[in-house]
Each structure stands twice: as C-alpha cells, then as structure tokens.
C-alpha positions in Angstrom: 28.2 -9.4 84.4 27.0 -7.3 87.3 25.8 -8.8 90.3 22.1 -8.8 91.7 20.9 -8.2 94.6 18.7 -10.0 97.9 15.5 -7.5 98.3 13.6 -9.0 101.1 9.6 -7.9 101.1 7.8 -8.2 104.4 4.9 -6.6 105.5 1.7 -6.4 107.4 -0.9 -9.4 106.3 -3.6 -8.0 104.4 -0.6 -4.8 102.7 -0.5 -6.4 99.4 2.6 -7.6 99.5 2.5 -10.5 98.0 0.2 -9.1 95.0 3.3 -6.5 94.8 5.6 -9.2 94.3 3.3 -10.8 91.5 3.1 -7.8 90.0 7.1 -7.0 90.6 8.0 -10.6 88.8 5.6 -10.3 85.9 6.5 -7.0 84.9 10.3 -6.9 85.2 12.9 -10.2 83.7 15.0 -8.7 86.2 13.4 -10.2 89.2 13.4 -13.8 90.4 12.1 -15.4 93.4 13.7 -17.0 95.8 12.5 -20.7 95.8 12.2 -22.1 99.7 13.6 -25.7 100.7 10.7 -27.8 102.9 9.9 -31.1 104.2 5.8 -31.0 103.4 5.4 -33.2 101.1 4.7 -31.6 97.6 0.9 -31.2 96.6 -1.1 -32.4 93.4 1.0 -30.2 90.9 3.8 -28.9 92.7 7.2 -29.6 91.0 10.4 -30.1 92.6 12.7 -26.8 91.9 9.7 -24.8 91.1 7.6 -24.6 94.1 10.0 -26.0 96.6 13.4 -27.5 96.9 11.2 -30.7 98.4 13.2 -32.5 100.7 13.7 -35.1 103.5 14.0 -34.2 107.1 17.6 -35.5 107.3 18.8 -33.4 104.6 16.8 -30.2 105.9 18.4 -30.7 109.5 21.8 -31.6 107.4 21.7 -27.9 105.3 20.8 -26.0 108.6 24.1 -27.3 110.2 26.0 -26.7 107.2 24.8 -23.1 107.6 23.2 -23.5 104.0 19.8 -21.6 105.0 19.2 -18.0 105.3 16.8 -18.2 107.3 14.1 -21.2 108.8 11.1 -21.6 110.5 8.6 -24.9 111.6 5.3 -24.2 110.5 2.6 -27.4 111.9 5.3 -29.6 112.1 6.8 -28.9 108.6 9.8 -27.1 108.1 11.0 -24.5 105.7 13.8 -22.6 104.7 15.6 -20.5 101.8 18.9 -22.1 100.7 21.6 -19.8 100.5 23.4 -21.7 97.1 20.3 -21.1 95.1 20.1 -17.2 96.0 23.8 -16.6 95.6 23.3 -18.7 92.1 20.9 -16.3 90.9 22.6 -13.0 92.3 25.7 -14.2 90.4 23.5 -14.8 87.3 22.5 -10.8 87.5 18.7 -11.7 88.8 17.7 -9.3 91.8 16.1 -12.2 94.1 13.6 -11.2 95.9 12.3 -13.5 99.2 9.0 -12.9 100.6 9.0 -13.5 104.3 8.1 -12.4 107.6 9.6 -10.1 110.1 11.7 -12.8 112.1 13.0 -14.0 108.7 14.2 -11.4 107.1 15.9 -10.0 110.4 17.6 -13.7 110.2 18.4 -12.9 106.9 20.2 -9.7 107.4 22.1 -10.9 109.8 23.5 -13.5 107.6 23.3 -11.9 104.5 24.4 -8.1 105.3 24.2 -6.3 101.9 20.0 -8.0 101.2 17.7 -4.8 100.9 14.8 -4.9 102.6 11.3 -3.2 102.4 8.4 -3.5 104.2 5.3 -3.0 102.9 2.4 -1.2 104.6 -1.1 0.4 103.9 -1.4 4.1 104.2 -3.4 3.2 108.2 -3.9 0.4 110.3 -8.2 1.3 109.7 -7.2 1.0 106.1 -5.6 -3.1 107.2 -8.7 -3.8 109.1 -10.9 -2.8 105.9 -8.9 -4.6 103.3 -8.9 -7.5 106.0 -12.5 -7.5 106.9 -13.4 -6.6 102.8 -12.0 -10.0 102.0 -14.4 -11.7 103.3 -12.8 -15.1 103.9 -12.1 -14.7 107.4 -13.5 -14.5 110.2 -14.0 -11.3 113.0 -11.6 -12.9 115.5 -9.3 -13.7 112.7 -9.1 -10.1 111.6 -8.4 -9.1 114.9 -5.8 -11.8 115.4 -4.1 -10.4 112.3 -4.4 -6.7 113.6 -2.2 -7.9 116.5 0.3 -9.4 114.9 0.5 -6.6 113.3 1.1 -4.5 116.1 4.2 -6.6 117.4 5.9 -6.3 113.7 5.1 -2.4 113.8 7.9 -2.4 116.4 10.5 -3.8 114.2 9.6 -1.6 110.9 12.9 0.4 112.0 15.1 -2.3 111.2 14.1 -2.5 107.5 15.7 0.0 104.9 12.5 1.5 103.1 8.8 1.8 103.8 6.7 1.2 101.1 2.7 2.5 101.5 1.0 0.6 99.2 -2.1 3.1 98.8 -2.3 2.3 94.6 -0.3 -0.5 93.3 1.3 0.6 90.2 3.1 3.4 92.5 4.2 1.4 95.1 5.6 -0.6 92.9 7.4 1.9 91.4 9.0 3.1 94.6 10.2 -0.4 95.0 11.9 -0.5 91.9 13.5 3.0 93.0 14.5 2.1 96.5 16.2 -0.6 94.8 17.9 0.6 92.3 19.3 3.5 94.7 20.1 1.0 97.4 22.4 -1.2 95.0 24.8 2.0 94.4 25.2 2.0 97.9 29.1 1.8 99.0 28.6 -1.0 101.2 27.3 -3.0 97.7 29.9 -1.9 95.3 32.7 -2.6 98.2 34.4 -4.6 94.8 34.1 -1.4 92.5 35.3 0.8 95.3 38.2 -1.8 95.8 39.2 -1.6 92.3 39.1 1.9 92.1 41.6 1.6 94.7 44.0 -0.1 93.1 43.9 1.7 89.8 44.5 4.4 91.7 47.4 2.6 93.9 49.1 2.1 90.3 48.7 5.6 89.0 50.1 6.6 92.2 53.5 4.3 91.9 54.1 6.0 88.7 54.0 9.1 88.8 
C-alpha cells in the first residue's frame, strides 16, 4: 500500500480554511483529519478518539517528553497537541492527514516532520478579510481589527509554506489543493524509498552485466 501524506492547512482567520477542510473531508475518502490530544475536559457530546485524544495532564506533559507531539500549544490554561502515533497510523494506512493549525504549529510541525505539505490559505486581499470578517457579523469592530493584525504578523511567515492557496470561489480552491498535493507527493524528497529501490535494481543489473 502506498503511503499518505501530512498536508498541513493554515491560514488567515476569516480565509475559509477551515470550510475548505470540511469541504476537502467530505468530498474525498482519501482525506482524514488529524485528531488533537488535550487536557479540557470533553464537552456534552464529545467522544474520546473522535473529537480529542482526552487526556490527563500527567500523561499530556508525559507524551511531550517522549517527543510524541508534533506540535503543542496552552490555550487558557488547557493544553493541546497532535500525537505523532495517530498521524503516522493513518499515513501508513494510505489516508492523506491533514492538520488544521496555525502558523507557529505548522512551522513546529515541519521541523519535526520534514516531508508534511503545507498550504496556506488566503483571500484574494486583505479588504476582501476585513469584509468577510466584518460580513460575519458575530464580532465585534475591535475584534476584526485584532484579527487583521494577526494577520499581518503571519503574512511574514507565508514564505515558509509550500503553496498559496487564494480562496476567491471554493470549489477551485479546493481543487488547487488537491493539485498541489498530488504534485507535491511525487516530489523526490517523498519517494526517497522508491528512488532507493530504483537504486538497487539498478545496483543488481549493474553486477551482472
């Protein structure tokens, strides 16, 4: 079975990134998503191994030391992380995982996890960000404008990802995803087993003649 691969989506709050996933999941079986370890306790609903990896703070500190995160973060005194195990379970399985995090995260992420693709998601302008901010209408002015600064510190980091993806109509962008991906997995520095075998067939033919 051919392995999958770690496509890590990031963006600009208010890109559509997270609809993008949605839409990524529910339209391809080839897609799973990466399910994060925490220490909140679960909500009405939640399920252990669906939501979360739900666990106690002894065993989250435990897994960090291991080295059995990707990546981690503490979010209002809760913190969460995406277990390396489950990802390399799924990628062995054939399932592209895909993690949705921020900037910080997925730079974490590629440091430990060299061959993950990643793709940052963007609208076509930052006036396009503030109007799908401000056209949501559940937040506030000084919200927005918090959101259009945070923006402006990831913008610096956009460099580090391996494809853009302008999300100016949905079905395209996700389209170009899917493409990015696809061409990013026949990448040499993914198929370093292929290559290797290649060698060795070729190491044989060599001996022989």
């Amino acid at each position: 079975m051919k392995k999958g691969a770690l496509i890590v989506i990031s963006g600009f709050s208010g890109a559509g990134k997270g609809t993008l996933v949605k839409k990524m999941l529910s339209a391809y079986d080839r897609f799973a998503l990466s399910i994060s370890m925490t220490t909140r306790a679960p909500r009405e609903g939640e399920v252990n191994g669906r939501e979360y990896f739900f666990v106690t703070r002894e065993e989250f500190d435990e897994t960090v030391a291991k080295g059995g995160l990707l990546e981690h973060a503490t979010y209002v005194g809760n913190s969460y992380g995406t277990p390396k195990s489950y990802v390399e379970e799924q990628i062995a399985n054939g399932k592209d995982v895909i993690l949705e995090i921020e900037v910080q995260g997925a730079l974490q992420v590629k440091e430990i996890f060299p061959e993950a693709i990643l793709l940052f998601v963007t609208p076509p302008s930052i006036s396009e960000l503030k109007k799908r901010l401000t056209g949501r209408g559940t937040e506030a002015e000084e919200v927005v404008n918090k959101r259009i600064l945070r923006a402006a510190e990831e913008v610096v980091l956009m460099d580090r990802y391996d494809y853009i993806l302008v999300n100016d109509d949905l079905d395209e962008c996700m389209a170009n995803a899917v493409k990015y991906i696809d061409a990013a997995k026949c990448a040499p520095v993914r198929n370093e087993h292929f290559i290797k075998g290649l060698k060795e067939e070729l190491e044989g033919f060599s001996k022989g003649v």
